[in-house]
C-alpha positions in Angstrom: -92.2 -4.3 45.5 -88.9 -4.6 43.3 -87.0 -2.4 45.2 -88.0 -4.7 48.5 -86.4 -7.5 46.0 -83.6 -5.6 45.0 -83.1 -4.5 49.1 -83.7 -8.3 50.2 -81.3 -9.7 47.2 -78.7 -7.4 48.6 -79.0 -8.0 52.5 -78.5 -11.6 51.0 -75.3 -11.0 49.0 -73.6 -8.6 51.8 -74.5 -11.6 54.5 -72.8 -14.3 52.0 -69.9 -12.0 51.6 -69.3 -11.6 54.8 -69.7 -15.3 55.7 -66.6 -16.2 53.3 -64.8 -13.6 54.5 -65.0 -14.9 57.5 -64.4 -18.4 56.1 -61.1 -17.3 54.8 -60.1 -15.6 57.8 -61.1 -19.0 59.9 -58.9 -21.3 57.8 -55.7 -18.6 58.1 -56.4 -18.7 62.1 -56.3 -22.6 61.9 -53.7 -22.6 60.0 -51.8 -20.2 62.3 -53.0 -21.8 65.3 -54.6 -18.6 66.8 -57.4 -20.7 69.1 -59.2 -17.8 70.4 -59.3 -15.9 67.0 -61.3 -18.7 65.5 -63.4 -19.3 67.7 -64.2 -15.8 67.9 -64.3 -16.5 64.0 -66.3 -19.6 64.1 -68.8 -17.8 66.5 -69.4 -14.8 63.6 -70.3 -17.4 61.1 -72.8 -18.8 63.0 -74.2 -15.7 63.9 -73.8 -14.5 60.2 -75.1 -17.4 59.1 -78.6 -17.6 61.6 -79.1 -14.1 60.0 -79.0 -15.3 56.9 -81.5 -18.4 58.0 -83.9 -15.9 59.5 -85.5 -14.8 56.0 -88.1 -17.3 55.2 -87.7 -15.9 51.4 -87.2 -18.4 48.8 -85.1 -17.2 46.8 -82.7 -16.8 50.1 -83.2 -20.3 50.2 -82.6 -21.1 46.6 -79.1 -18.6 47.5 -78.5 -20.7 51.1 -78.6 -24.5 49.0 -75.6 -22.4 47.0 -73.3 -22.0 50.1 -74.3 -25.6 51.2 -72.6 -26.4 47.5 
């Protein structure tokens, strides 16, 4: 049972990680005006993000009202 925790907690963290990277990435290709590069960005986050949305787990959703901060 903790190591399903410890498994779930990290599935969680990776997913986050990878949502800011992706974040960061986003705001460079704005910034740069690449138009197809985010979009093919924006389209990862939400795809990151409905992975992230598909654990009903509340502590993922104690983690998910921390990105919404």
């Amino acid at each position: 049972m903790i190591s399903q925790d410890c498994e779930s907690v990290d599935i969680v963290n990776d997913l986050v990680r990878k949502i800011r990277i992706k974040e960061s990435q986003l705001k460079i290709a704005q910034e740069s005006n690449l138009i197809y590069t985010s979009a093919a960005l924006e389209s990862q986050i939400l795809e990151l993000r409905f992975k992230l949305s598909q654990s009903q787990d509340p502590e993922l959703d104690a983690l998910m009202s921390l990105l919404d901060d």
